[in-house]
PDB file with one MODEL, atoms N, CA, C and O in Angstrom:
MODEL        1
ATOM      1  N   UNK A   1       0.857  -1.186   0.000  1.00  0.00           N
ATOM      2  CA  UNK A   1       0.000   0.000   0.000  1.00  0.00           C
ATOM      3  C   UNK A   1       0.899   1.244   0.000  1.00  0.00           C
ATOM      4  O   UNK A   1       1.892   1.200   0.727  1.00  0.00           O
ATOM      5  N   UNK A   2       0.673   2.352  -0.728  1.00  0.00           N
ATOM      6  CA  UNK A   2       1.511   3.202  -0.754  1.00  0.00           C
ATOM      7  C   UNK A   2       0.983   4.449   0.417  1.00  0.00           C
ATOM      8  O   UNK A   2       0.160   4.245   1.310  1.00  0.00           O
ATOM      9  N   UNK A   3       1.538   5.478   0.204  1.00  0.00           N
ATOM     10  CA  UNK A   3       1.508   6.372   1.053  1.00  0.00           C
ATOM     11  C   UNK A   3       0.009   6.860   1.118  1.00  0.00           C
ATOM     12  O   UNK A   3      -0.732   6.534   2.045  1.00  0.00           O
ATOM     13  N   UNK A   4      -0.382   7.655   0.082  1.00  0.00           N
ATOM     14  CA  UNK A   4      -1.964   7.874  -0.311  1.00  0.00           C
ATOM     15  C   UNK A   4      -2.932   6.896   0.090  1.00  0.00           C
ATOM     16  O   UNK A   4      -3.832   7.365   0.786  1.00  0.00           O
ATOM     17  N   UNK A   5      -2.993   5.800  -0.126  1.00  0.00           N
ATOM     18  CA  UNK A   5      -3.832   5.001   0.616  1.00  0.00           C
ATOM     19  C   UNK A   5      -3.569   4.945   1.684  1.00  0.00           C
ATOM     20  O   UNK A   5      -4.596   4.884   2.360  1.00  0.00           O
ATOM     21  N   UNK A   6      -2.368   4.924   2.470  1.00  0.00           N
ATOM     22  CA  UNK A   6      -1.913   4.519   3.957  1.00  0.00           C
ATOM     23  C   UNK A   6      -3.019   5.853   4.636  1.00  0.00           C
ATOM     24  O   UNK A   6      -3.820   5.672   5.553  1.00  0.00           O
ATOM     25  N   UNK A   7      -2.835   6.910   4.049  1.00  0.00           N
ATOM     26  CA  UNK A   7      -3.854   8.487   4.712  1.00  0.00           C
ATOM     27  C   UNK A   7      -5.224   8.496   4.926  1.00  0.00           C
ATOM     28  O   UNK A   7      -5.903   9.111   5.749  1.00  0.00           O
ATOM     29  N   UNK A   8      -5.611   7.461   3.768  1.00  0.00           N
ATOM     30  CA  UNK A   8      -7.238   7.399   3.517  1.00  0.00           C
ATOM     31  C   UNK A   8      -7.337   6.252   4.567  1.00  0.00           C
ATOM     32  O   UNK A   8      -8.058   6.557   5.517  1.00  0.00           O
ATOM     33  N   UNK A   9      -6.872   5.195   4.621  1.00  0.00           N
ATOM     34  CA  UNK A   9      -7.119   4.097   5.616  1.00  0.00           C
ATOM     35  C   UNK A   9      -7.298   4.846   6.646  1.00  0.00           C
ATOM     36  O   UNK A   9      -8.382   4.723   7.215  1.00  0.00           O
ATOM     37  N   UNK A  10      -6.261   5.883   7.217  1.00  0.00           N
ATOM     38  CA  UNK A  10      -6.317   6.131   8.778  1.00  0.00           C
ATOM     39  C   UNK A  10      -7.957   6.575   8.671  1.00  0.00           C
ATOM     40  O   UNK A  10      -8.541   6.874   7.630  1.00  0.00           O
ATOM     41  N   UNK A  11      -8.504   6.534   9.973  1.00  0.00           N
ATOM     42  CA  UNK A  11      -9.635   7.295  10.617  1.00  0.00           C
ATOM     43  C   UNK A  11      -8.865   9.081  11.347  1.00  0.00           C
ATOM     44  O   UNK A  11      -7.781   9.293  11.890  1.00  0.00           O
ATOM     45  N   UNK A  12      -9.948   9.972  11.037  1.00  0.00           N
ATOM     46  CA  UNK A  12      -9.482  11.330  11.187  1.00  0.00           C
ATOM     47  C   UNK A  12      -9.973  10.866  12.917  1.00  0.00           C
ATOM     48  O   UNK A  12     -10.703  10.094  13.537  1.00  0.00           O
ATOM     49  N   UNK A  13      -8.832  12.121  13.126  1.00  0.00           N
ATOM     50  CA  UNK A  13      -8.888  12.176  14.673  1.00  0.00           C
ATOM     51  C   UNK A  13     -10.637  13.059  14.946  1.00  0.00           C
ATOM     52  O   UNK A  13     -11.377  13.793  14.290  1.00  0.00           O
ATOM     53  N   UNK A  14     -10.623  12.279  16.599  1.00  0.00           N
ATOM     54  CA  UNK A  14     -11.774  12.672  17.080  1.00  0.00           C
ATOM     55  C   UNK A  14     -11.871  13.827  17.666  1.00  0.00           C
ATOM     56  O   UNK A  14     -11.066  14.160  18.536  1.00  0.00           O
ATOM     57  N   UNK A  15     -13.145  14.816  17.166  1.00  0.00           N
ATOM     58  CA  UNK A  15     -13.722  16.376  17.488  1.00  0.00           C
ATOM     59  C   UNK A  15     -14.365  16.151  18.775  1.00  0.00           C
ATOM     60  O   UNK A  15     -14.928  15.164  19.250  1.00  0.00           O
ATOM     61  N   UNK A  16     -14.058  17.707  19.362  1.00  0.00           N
ATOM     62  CA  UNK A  16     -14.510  17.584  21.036  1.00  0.00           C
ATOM     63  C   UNK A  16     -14.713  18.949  20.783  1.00  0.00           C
ATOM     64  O   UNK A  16     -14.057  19.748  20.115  1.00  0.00           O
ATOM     65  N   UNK A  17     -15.961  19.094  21.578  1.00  0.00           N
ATOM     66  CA  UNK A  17     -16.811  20.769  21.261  1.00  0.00           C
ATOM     67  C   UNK A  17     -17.032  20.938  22.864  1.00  0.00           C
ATOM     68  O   UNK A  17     -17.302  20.045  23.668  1.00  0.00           O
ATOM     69  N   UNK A  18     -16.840  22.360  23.117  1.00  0.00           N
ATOM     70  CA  UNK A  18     -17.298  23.040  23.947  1.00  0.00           C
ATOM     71  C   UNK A  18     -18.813  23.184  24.176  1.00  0.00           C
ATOM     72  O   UNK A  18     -19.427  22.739  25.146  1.00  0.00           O
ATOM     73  N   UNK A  19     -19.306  23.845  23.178  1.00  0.00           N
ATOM     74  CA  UNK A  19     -20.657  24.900  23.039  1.00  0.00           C
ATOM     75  C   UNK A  19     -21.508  23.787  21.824  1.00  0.00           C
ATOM     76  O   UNK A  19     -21.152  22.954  20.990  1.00  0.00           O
ATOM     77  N   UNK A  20     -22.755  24.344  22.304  1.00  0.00           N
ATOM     78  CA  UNK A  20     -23.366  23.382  21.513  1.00  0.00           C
ATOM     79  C   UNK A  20     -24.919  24.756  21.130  1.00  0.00           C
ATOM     80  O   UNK A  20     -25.312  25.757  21.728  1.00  0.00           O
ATOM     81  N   UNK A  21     -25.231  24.242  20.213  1.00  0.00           N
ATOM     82  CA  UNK A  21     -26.448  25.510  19.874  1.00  0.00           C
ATOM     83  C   UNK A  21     -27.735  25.129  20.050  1.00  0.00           C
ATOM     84  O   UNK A  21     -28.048  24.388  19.118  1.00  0.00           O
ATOM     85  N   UNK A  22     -28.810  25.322  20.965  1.00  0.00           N
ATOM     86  CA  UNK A  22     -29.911  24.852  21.164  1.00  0.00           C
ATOM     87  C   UNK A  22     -31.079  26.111  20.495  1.00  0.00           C
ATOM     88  O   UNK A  22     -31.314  27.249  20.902  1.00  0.00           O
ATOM     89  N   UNK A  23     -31.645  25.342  19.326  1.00  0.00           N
ATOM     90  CA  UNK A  23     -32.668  26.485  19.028  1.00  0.00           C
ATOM     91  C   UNK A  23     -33.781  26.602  20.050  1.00  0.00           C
ATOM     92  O   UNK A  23     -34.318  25.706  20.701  1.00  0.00           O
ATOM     93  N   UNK A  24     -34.055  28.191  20.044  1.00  0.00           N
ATOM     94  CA  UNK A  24     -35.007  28.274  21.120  1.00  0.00           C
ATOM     95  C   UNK A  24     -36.549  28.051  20.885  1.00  0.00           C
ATOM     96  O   UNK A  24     -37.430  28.036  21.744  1.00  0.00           O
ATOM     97  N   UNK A  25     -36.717  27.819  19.036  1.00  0.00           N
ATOM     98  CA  UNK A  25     -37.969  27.165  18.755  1.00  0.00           C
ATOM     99  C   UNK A  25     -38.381  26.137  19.309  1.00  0.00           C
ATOM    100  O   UNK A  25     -39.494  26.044  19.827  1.00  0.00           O
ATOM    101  N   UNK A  26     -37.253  24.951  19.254  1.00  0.00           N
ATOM    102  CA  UNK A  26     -37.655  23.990  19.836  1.00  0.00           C
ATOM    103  C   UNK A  26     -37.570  23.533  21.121  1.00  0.00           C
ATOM    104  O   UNK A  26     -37.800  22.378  21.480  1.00  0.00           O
ATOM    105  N   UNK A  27     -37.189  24.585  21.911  1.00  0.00           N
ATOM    106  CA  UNK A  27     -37.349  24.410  23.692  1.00  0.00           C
ATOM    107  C   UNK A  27     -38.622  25.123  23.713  1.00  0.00           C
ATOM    108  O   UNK A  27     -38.938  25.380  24.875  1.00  0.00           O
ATOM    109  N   UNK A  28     -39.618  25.610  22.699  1.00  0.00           N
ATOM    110  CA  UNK A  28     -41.060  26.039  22.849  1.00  0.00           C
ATOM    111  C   UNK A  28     -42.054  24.955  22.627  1.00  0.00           C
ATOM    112  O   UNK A  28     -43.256  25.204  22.719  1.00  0.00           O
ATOM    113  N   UNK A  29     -41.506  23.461  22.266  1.00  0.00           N
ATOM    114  CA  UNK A  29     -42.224  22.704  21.822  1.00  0.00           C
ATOM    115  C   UNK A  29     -42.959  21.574  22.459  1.00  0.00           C
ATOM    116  O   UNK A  29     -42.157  21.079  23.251  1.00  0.00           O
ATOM    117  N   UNK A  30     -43.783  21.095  22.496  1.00  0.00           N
ATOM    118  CA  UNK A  30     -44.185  19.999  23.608  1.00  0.00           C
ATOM    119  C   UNK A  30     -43.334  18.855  23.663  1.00  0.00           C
ATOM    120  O   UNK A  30     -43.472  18.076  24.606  1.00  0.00           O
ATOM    121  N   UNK A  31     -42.435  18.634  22.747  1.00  0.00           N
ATOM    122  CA  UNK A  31     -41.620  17.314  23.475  1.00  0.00           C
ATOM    123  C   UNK A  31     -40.353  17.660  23.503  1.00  0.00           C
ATOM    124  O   UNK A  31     -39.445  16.886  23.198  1.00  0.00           O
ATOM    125  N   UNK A  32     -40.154  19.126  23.956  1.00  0.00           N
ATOM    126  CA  UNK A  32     -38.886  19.687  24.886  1.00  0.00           C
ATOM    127  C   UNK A  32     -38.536  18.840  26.276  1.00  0.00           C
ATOM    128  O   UNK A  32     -39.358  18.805  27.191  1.00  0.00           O
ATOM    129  N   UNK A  33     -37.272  18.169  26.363  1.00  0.00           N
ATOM    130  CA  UNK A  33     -36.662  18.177  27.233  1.00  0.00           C
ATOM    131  C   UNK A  33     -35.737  19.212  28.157  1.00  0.00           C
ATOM    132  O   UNK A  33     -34.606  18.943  28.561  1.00  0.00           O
ATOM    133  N   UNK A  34     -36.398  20.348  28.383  1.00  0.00           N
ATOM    134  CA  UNK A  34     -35.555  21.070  28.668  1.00  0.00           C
ATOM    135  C   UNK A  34     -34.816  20.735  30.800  1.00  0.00           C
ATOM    136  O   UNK A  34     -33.798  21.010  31.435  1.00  0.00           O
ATOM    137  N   UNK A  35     -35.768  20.228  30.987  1.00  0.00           N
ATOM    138  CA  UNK A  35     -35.255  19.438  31.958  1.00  0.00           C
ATOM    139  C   UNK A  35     -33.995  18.770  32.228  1.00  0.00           C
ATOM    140  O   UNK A  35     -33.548  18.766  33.375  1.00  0.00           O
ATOM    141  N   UNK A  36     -33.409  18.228  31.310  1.00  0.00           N
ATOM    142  CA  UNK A  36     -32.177  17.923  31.044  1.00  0.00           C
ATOM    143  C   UNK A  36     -31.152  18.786  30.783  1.00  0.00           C
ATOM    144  O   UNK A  36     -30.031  18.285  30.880  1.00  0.00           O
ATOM    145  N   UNK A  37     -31.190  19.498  30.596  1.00  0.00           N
ATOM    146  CA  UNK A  37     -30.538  20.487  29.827  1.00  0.00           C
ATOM    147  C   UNK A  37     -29.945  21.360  31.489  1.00  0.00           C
ATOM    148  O   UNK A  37     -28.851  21.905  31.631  1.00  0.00           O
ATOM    149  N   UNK A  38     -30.945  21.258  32.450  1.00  0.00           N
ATOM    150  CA  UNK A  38     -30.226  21.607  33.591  1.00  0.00           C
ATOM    151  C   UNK A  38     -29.556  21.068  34.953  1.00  0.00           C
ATOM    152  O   UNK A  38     -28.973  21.848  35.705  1.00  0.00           O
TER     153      UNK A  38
ENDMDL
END
């Protein structure tokens, strides 16, 4: 296997987020969990 394939084989490293975006439409909605959320 050459180099180019050796890159595509790997798996990309894993994303880690701070902040996350909650629309506030749907914390107006009846099957809001917003309960969780605190």
């Amino acid at each position: 296997m050459d180099d180019a394939a050796a890159e595509l084989a790997e798996e990309p490293p894993a994303r880690h987020y701070r902040t996350i975006w909650i629309s506030d439409i749907h914390l107006g909605t009846k099957d809001c969990k917003a309960e969780y959320l605190l």
